[in-house]
C-alpha positions as CSV (number, residue, x, y, z in Angstrom):
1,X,4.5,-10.9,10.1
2,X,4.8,-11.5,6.0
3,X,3.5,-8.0,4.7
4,X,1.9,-8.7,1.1
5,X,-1.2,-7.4,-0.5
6,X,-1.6,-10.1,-3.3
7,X,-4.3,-13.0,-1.7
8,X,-3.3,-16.5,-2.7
9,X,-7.0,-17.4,-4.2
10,X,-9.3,-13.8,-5.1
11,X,-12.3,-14.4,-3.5
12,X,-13.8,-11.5,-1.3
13,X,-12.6,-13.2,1.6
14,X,-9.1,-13.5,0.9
15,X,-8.7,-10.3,-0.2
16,X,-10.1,-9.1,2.6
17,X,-7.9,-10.9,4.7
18,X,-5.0,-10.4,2.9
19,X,-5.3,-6.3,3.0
20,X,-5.9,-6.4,6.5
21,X,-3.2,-8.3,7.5
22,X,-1.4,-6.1,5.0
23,X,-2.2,-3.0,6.7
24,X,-1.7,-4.2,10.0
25,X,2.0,-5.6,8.4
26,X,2.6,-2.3,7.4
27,X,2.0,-0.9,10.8
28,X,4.7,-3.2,12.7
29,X,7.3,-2.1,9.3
30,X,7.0,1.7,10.2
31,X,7.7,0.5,13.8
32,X,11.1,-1.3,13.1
33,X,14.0,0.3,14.6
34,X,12.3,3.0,16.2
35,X,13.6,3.6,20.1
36,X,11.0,3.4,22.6
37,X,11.3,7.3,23.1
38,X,10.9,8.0,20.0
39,X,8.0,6.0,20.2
40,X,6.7,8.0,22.6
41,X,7.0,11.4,21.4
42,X,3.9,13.8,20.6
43,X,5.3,16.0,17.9
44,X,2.4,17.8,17.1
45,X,1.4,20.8,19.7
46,X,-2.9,19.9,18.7
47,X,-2.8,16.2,19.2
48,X,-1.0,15.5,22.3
49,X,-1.6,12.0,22.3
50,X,-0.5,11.4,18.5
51,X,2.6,9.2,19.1
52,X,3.6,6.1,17.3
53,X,2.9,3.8,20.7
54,X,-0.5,5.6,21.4
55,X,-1.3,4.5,17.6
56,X,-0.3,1.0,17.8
57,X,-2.3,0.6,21.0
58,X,-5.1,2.4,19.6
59,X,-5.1,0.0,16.5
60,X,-5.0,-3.1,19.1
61,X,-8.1,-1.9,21.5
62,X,-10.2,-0.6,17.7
63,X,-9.3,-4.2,17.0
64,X,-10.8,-5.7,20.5
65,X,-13.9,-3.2,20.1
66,X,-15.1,-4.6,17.0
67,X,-14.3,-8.0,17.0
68,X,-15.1,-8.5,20.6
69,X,-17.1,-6.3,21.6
70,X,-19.6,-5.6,18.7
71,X,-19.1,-8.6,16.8
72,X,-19.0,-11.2,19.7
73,X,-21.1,-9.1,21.9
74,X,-18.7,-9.2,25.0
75,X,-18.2,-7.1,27.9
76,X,-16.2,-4.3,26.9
77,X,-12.9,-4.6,29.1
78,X,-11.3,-1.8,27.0
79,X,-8.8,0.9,28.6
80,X,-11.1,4.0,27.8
81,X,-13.2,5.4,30.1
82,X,-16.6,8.2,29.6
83,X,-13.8,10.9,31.6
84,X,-11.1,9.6,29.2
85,X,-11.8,7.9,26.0
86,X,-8.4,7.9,24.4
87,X,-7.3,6.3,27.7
88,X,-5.7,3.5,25.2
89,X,-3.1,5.9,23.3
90,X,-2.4,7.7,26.8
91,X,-1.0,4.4,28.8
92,X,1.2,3.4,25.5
93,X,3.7,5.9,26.6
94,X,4.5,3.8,29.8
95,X,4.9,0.5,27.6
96,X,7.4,-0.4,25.3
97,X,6.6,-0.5,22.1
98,X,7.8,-4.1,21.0
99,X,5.4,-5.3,23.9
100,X,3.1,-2.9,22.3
101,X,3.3,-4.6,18.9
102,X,3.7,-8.5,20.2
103,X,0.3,-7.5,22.3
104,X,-1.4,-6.2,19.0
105,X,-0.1,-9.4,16.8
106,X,-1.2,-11.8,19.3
107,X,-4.2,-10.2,19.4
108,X,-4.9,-10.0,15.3
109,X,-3.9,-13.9,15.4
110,X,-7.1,-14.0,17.3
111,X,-9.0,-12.2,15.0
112,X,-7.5,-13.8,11.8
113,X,-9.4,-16.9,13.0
114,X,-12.9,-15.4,13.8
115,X,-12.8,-13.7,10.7
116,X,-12.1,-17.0,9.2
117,X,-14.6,-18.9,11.1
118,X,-17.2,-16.9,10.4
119,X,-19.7,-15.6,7.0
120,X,-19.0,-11.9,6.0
121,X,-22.7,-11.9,6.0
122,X,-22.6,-12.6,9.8
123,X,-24.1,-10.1,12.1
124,X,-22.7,-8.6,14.9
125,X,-24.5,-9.0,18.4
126,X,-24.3,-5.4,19.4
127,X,-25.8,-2.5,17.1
128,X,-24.0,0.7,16.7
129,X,-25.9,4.2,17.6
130,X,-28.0,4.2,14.9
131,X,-29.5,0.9,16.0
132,X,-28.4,-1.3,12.9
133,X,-26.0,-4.5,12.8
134,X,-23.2,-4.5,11.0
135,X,-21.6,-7.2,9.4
136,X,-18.4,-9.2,9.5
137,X,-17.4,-7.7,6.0
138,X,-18.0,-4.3,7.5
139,X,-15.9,-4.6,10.3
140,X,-12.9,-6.2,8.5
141,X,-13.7,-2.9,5.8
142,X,-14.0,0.0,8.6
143,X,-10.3,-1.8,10.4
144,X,-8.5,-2.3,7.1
145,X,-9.2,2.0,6.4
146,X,-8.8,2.5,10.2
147,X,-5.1,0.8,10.1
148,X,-4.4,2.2,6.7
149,X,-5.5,6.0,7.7
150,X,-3.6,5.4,11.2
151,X,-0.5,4.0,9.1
152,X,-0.1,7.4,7.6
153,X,-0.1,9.2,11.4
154,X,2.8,6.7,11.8
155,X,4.6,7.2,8.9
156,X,4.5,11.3,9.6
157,X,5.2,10.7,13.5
158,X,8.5,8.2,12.2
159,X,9.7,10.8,9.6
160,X,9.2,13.5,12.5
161,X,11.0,11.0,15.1
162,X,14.0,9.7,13.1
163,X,14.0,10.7,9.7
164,X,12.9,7.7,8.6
165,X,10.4,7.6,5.6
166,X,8.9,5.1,3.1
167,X,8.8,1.2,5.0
């Protein structure tokens, strides 16, 4: 994955695009080289589920809910459950990351294409609580901060891992 935040053309589309992918980029950079137990450590004693797999997963399924779920108005088929809503970044720990990451690329390839086939106007099928629809633009706007502000867990967890700081 080519990590760059400059769009080839600079409409609102492929800047859009471009700082998603950018962000997501980044995510699999603060992953590379990093053991699978290091991975899976949960540093910090108030956020037991705060490792660097638990995040990565987390980014895939926030990724599935939007797109697929509220945008496409599927089934939700997501890990979490009512009794365990963070299910996602508990069941990381038992995968490796790199199958981790490949899921969450192949995955965003997906994604690349619906957000390409489709107007930003474009409203999603499902509403959210408060009973509106939000838009493609909104979606690709709420997972480009999500990834960014879950990008900074990483980078802290990676420092905290392995000493590792700045990708």
């Amino acid at each position: 994955m080519t990590r760059t935040d400059v769009p080839e053309t600079w409409d609102e589309r492929a800047m859009l695009a471009t700082f998603l992918d950018y962000a997501r980029a980044t995510a699999h950079t603060k992953c590379e080289g990093l053991s699978d137990e290091d991975a899976r450590k949960a540093p910090l004693p108030g956020s037991p589920l705060m490792t660097v797999s638990g995040l990565i997963n987390h980014l895939r399924w926030v990724e599935y809910s939007w797109f697929q779920v509220q945008f496409l108005g599927e089934e939700d088929l997501g890990p979490w459950t009512d009794e365990d809503p963070d299910r996602e970044m508990r069941i990381a720990v038992d995968v490796p990351l790199a199958t981790l990451l490949r899921e969450y690329e192949e995955q965003c390839a997906r994604y690349r294409e619906l957000v390409a086939a489709n107007d930003l106007d474009t409203p999603a099928k499902r509403t959210i609580r408060d009973g509106r629809h939000v838009t493609m633009r909104w979606i690709v706007m709420h997972l480009i901060e999500e990834t960014a502000r879950h990008n900074g867990h990483i980078d802290i967890l990676r420092e905290m891992a392995d000493g590792v700081t700045g990708s």
